[in-house]
C-alpha positions as CSV (number, residue, x, y, z in Angstrom):
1,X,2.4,-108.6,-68.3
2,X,-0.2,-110.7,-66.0
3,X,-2.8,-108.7,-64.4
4,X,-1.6,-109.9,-60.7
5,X,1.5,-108.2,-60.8
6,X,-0.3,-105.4,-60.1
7,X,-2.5,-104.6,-57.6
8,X,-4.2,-101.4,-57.2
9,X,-6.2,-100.2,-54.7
10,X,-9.8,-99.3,-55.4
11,X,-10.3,-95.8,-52.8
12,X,-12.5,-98.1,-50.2
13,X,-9.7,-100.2,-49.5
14,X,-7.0,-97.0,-49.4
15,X,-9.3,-95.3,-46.8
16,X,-9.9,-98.2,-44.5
17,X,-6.4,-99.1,-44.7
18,X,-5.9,-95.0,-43.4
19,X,-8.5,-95.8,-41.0
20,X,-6.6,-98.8,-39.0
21,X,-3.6,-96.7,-39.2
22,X,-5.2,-94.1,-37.4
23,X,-7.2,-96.2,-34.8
24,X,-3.1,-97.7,-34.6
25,X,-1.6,-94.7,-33.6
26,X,-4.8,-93.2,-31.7
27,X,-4.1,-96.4,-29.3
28,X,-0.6,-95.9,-28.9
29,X,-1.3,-92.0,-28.5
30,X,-3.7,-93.1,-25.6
31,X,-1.4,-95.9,-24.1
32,X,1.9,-93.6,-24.2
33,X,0.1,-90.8,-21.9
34,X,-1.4,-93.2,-19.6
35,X,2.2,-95.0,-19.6
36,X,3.6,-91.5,-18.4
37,X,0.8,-90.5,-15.9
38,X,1.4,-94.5,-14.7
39,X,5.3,-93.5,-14.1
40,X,4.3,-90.7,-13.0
41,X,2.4,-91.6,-10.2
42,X,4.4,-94.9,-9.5
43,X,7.3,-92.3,-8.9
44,X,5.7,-90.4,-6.4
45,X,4.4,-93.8,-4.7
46,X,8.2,-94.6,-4.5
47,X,9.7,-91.6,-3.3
48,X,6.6,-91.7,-0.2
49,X,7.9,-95.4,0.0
50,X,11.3,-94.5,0.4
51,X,10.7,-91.1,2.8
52,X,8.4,-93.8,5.2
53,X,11.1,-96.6,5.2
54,X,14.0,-94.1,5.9
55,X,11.9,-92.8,8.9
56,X,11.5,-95.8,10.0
57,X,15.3,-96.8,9.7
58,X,16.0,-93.6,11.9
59,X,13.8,-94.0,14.4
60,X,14.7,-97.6,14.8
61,X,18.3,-96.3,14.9
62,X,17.2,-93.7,17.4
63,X,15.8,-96.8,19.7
64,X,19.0,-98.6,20.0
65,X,21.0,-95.8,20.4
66,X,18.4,-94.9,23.6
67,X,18.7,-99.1,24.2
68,X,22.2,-98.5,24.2
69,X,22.5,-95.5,26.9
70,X,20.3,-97.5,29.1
71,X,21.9,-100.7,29.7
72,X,24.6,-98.2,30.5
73,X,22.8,-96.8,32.9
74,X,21.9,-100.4,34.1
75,X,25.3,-101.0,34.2
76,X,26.5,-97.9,36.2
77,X,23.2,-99.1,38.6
78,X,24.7,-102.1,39.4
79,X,28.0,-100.6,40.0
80,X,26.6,-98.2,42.9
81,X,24.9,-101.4,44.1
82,X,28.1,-103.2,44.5
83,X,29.7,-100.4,45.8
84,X,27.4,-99.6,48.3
85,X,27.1,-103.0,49.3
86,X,30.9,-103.4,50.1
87,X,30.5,-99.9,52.0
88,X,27.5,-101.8,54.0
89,X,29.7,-104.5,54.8
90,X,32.8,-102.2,55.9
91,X,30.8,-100.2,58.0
92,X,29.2,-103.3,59.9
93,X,33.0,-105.0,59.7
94,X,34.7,-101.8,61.0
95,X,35.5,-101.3,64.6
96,X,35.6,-97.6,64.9
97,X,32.7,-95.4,65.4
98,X,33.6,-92.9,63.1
99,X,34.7,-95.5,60.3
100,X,31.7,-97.3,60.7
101,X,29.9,-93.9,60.1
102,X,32.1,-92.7,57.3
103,X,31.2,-96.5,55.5
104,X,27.4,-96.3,56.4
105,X,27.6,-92.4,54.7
106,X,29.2,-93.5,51.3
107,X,26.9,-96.3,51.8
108,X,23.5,-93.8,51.7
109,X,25.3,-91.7,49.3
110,X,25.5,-94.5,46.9
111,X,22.2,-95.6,47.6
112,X,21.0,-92.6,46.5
113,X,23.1,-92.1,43.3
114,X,21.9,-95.4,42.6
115,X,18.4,-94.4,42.4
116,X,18.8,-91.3,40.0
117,X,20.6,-93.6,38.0
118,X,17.5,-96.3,38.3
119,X,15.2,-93.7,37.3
120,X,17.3,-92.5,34.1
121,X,18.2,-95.7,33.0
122,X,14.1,-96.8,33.0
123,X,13.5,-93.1,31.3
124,X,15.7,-94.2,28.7
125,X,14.2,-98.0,28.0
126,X,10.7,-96.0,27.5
127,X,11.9,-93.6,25.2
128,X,13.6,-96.8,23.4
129,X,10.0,-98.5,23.4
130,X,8.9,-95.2,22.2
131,X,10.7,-95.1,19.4
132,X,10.3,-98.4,18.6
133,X,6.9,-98.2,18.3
134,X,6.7,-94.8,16.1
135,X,9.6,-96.6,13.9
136,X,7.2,-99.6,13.3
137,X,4.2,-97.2,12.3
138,X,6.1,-95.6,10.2
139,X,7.4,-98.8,8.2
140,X,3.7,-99.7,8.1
141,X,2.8,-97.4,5.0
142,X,6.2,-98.4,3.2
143,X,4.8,-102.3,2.9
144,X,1.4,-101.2,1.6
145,X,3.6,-98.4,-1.2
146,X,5.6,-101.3,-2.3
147,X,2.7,-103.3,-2.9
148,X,1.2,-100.2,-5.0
149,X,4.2,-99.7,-6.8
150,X,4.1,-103.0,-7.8
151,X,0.5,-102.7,-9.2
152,X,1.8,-99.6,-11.2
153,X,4.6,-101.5,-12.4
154,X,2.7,-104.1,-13.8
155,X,0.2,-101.6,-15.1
156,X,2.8,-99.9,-17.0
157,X,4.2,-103.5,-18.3
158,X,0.7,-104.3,-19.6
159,X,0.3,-101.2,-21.6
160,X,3.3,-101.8,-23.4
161,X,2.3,-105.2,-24.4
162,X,-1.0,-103.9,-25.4
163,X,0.7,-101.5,-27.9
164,X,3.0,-104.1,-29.2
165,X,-0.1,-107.3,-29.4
166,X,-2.5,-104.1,-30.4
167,X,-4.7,-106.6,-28.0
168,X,-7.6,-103.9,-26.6
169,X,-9.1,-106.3,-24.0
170,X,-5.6,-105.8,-22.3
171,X,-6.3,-102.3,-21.3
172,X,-8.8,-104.2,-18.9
173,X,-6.0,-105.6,-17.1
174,X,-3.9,-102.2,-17.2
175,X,-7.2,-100.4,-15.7
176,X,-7.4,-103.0,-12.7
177,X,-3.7,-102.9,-12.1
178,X,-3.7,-99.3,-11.9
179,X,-6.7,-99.6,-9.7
180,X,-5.2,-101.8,-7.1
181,X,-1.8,-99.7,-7.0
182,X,-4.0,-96.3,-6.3
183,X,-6.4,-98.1,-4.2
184,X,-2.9,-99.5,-2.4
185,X,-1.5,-96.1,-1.7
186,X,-4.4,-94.1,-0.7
187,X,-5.0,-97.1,1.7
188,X,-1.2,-96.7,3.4
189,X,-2.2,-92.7,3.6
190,X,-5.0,-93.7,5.4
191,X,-3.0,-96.3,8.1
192,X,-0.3,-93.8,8.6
């Protein structure tokens, strides 16, 4: 038998070799739970994503539906104005004294119909605006949560390849991922 069929450790090199296993699975113990606090938290930021951008869907919806009922309105306006029109013109066209009166009456009836229906048909293009405007501020946040979910995501990518490379200096690049992602959200808590 030759001497290098066999190699035995001496103790030094069977307890550094325990050593890098430990300092091994210490660094995947360490980069597991920040994995799960990473999904964790990117969860959250996508739910809050989600909650703002289905707001904002509903109000939006909300602003055509109000959009809608106005150029109704507008529509029924210019209907009285037509019809008091032609009841202008009959009253001036007709020959009797009491037609002429009964046209010029449905004429100032309509008139007046016509501006109740001016005044709700305006009411309802401001409440459109309205919600317009709050459906906008409330897709705001949603841009700034994807953005942080992102970050998160490529957080959580990075600590996986730092366990599987066992590349340290990574973690630096997990750290400032997660950084940007928090410092993402917390800033679309802020503009909301």
């Amino acid at each position: 038998m030759d001497d290098d069929d066999y190699e035995v450790p001496s103790p030094h090199e069977h307890a550094l070799e325990e050593a890098a296993e430990r300092e091994r699975d210490g660094l995947a113990q360490k980069v597991a739970l920040m994995t799960a606090i990473l999904s964790t938290v990117g969860a959250l930021i996508n739910y809050q994503s989600g909650n703002a951008q289905t707001e904002a869907m509903f109000l939006k919806n909300e602003s055509i539906l109000k959009q809608a009922q106005a150029s109704d309105q507008w529509a029924y306006y210019q209907a009285k104005s037509t019809k008091a029109q032609i009841a202008g013109v009959a009253a001036a066209l007709a020959t009797e004294p009491a037609q002429r009166q009964r046209f010029a009456d449905v004429r100032d009836k309509e008139d007046r119909a016509r501006i109740g229906v001016q005044r709700t048909a305006e009411k309802l293009q401001e409440e459109s605006r309205q919600l317009a405007a709050e459906s906008d501020a409330k897709l705001r946040p949603h841009e700034r949560l994807a953005l942080a979910l992102s970050c998160v995501q490529i957080a959580v990518a990075l600590a996986a390849i730092t366990v599987l490379t066992r590349r340290r200096w990574l973690l630096w690049g997990v750290g400032l991922s997660a950084l940007a992602g928090f410092g993402a959200a917390a800033s679309a808590f802020l503009v909301s």
